[in-house]
C-alpha positions in Angstrom: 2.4 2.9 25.1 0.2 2.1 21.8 -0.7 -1.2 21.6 -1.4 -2.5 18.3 -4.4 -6.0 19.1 -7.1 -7.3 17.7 -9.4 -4.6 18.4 -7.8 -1.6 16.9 -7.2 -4.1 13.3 -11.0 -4.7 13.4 -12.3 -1.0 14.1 -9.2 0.5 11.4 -10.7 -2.2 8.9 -14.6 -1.8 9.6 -13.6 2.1 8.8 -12.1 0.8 5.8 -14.8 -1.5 4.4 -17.0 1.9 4.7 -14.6 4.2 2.7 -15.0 4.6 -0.7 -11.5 4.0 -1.6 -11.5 1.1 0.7 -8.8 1.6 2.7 -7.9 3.8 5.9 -4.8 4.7 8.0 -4.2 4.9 11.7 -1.7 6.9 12.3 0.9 6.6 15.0 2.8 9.4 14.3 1.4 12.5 16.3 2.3 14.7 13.9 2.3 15.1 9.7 6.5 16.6 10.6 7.3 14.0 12.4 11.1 12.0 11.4 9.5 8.6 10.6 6.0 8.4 9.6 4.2 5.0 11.4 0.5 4.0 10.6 -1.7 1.0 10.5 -2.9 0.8 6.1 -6.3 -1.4 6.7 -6.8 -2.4 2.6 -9.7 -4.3 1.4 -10.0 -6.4 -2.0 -10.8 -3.4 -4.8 -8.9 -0.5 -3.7 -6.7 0.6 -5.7 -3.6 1.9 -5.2 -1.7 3.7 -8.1 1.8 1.9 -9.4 3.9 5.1 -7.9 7.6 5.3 -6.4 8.9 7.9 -3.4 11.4 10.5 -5.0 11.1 13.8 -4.3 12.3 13.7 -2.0 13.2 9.8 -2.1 11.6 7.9 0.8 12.0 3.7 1.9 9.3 2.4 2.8 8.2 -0.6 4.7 5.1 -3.1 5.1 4.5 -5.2 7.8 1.5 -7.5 6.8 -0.3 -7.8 10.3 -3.1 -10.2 8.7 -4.8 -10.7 4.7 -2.8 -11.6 2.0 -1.2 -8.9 -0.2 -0.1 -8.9 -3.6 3.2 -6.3 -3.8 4.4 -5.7 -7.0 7.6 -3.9 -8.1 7.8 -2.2 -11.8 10.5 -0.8 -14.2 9.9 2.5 -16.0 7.9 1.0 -18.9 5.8 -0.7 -16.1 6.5 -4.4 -16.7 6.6 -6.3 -13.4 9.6 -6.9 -12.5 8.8 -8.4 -9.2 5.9 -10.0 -7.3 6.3 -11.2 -3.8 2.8 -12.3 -2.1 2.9 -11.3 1.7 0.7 -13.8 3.6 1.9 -14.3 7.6 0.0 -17.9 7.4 2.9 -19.0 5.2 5.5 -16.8 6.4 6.1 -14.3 4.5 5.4 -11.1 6.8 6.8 -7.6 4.7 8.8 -6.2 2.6 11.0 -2.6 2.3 10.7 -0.4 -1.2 13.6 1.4 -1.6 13.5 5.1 -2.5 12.5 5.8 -6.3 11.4 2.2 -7.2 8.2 1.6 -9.1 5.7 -0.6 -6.9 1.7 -1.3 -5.9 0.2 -3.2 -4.3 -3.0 -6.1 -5.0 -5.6 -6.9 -1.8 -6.3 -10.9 -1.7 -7.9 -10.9 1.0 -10.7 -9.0 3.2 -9.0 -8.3 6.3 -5.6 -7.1 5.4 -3.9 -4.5 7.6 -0.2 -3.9 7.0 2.2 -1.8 9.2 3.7 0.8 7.1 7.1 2.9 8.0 8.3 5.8 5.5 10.5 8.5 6.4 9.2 11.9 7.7 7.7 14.2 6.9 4.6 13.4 5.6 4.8 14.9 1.8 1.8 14.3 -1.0 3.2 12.8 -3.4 4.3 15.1 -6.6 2.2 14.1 -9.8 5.9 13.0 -11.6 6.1 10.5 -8.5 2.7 8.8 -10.2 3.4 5.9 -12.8 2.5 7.7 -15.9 2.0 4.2 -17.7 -0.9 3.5 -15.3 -4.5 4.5 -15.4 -5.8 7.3 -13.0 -8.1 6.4 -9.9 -10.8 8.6 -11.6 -10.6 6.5 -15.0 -12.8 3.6 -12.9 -12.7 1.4 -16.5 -9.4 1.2 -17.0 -8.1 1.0 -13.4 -10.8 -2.8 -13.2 -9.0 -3.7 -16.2 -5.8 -3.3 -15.2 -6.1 -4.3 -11.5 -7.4 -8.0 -13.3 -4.2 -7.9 -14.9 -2.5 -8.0 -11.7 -4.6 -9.9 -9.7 -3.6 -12.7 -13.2 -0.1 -11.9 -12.1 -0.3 -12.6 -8.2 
């Protein structure tokens, strides 16, 4: 049995708070192959995470908000939000499912926040075309503070 408590959010998000990208997975799954992909996604405020979609192949996906507050944000293929939904247990409002091929991101809030993620098998990088095109790259550190304010202004 693999029991998800207090310690294992604590150690996944200490790990976290000393990545670079601020965040790190736990994985469940045993393997990359496996049929449904399970982890624990420990995010802290700053990290960015690219406005992308799962197609090729197309992939749901599903966040559980174990503890934080979380921002998600859906997009259309100019990348105007279409859809915010602030995930935040204390008032809850535990997850949310992304369907396959829909534009979305998400904002930290909160120092802390673990989510429980599900997405199909197997584990695939995704494909550059799978990337918003209409949002900055990770390595252009300028543009990506500028536009995660604009975000956090829309939470």
């Amino acid at each position: 049995m693999k029991i998800i408590n207090e310690v294992l959010l604590d150690e996944t998000t200490g790990r976290a708070k000393q990545s670079p990208r601020l965040r790190m997975n736990y994985n469940f799954h045993e393997h990359l192959d496996d049929p449904v992909n399970r982890l624990l996604n420990a995010l802290e405020p700053g990290t960015y995470i690219r406005p992308h979609r799962h197609l090729n192949p197309g992939k749901n996906e599903i966040f559980l908000l174990l503890r934080g507050r979380i921002a998600v944000f859906l997009f259309d293929n100019e990348g105007k939000i279409t859809e915010t939904q602030i995930l935040d247990p204390q008032k809850g409002v535990y997850g949310t499912e992304i369907k396959a091929g829909t534009w979305h991101s998400l904002l930290v809030l909160e120092s802390g926040s673990v989510i429980y993620e599900i997405k199909e098998g197997p584990f695939t990088p995704l494909a550059p075309e799978n990337f918003a095109p209409w949002s900055p790259a990770p390595e252009d550190t300028e543009r990506v503070k500028k536009y995660m304010e604009l975000l956090e202004k829309e939470a």
